[in-house]
C-alpha positions as CSV (number, residue, x, y, z in Angstrom):
1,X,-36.1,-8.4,-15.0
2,X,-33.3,-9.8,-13.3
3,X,-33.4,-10.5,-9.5
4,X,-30.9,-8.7,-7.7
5,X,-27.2,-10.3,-6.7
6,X,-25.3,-9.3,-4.1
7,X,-22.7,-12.1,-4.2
8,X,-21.0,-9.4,-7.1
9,X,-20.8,-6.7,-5.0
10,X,-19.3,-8.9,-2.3
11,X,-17.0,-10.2,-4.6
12,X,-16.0,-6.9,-5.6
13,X,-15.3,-5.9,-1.7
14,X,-13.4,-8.8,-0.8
15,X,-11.0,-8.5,-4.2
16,X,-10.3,-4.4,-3.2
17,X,-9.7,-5.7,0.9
18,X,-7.3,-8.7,-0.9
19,X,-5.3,-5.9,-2.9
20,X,-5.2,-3.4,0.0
21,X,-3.7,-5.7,2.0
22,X,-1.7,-6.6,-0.5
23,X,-0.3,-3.3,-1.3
24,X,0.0,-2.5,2.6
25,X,2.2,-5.4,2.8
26,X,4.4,-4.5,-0.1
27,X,4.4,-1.4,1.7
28,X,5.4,-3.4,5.0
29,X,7.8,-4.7,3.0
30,X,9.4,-2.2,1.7
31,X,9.7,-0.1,5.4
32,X,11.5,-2.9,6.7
33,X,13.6,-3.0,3.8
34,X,14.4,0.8,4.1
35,X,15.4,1.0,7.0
36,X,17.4,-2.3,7.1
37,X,20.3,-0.3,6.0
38,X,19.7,1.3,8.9
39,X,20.2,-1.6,11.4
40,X,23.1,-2.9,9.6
41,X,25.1,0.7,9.8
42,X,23.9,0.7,14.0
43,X,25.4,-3.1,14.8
44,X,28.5,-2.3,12.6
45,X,29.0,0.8,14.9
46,X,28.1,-1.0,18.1
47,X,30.6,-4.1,17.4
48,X,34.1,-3.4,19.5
49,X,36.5,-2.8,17.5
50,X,35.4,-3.4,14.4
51,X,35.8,-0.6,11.8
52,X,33.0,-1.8,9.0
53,X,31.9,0.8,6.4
54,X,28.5,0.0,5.2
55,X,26.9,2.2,2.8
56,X,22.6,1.9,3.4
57,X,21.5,3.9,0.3
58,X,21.0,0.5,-1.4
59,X,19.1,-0.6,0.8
60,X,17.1,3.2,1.0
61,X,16.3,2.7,-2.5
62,X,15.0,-0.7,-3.3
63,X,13.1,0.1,0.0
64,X,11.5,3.5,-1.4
65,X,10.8,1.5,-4.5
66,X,8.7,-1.2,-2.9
67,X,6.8,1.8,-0.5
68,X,5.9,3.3,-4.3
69,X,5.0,-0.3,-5.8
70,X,2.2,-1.0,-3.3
71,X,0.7,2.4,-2.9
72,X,0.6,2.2,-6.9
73,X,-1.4,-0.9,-6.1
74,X,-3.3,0.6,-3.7
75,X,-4.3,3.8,-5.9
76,X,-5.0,1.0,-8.7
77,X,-7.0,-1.1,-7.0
78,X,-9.2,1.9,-5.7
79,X,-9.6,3.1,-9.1
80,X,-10.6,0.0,-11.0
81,X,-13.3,-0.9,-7.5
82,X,-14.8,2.9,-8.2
83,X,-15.0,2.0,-11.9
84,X,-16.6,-1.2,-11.5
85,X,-19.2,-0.3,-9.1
86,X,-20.0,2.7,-10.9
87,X,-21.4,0.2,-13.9
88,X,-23.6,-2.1,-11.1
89,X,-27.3,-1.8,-10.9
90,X,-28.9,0.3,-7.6
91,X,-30.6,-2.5,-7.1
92,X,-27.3,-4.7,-7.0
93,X,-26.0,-2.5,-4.1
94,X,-27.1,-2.9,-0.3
95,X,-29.3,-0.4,0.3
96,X,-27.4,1.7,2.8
97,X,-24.1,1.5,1.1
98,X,-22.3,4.9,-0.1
99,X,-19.4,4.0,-2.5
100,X,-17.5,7.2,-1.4
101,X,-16.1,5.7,2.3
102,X,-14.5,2.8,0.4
103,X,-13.1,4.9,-2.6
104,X,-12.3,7.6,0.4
105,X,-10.9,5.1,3.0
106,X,-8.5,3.2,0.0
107,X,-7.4,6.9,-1.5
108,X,-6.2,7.8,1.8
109,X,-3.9,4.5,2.5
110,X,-2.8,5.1,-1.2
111,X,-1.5,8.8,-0.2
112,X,-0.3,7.9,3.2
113,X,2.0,5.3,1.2
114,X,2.9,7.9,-1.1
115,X,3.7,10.0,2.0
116,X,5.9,7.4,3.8
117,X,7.8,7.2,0.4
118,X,8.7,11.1,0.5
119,X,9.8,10.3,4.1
120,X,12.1,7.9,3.0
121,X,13.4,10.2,0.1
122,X,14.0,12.9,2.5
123,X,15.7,10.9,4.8
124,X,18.1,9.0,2.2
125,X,21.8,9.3,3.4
């Protein structure tokens, strides 16, 4: 029998926080981008004087598609975590741990993302 290893289920935490924060900042990312658009169409209207047309959907789009790339990181990452810690030992686990808060916790980032792309959908113009 095998003594027990923690350093894998460690290894296994730090690699789901590394792509969470990953796919938050693609999210990040992709907000800024959004809404960047935005900004541009404000300071063209602001400027005295100046009659600049600036179409934002562009902008809107590649924005939205970002948002959707890192929650599908997100929802991937919590999906392959659940899978692989679903085939370690009990005895590789800490004793206290309950898989569910981090499969829970990640889940909910991946639909809030999902969410903030719907926003952005909604409010394409």
């Amino acid at each position: 029998m095998t003594t027990p290893d923690p350093r894998v289920f460690f290894a296994s935490e730090r690699t789901l926080l590394a792509w969470l924060r990953t796919g938050i900042s693609i999210v990040g990312l992709g907000f800024i981008v959004a809404r960047f658009g935005l900004f541009l169409r404000i300071a063209a209207a602001q400027s005295a004087g100046v009659t600049v047309r600036f179409d934002a959907v562009p902008s809107s789009v590649i924005g939205m598609i970002f948002v959707v790339t890192g929650a599908v990181v997100i929802a991937v990452a919590t999906v392959q975590h659940g899978r692989f810690i679903a085939t370690l030992p009990e005895r590789d686990r800490p004793p206290q741990y309950s898989r569910f808060w981090a499969l829970w916790l990640a889940g909910l980032v991946s639909f809030t993302s999902f969410m903030l792309a719907g926003y952005l959908a909604l409010t394409l113009r």
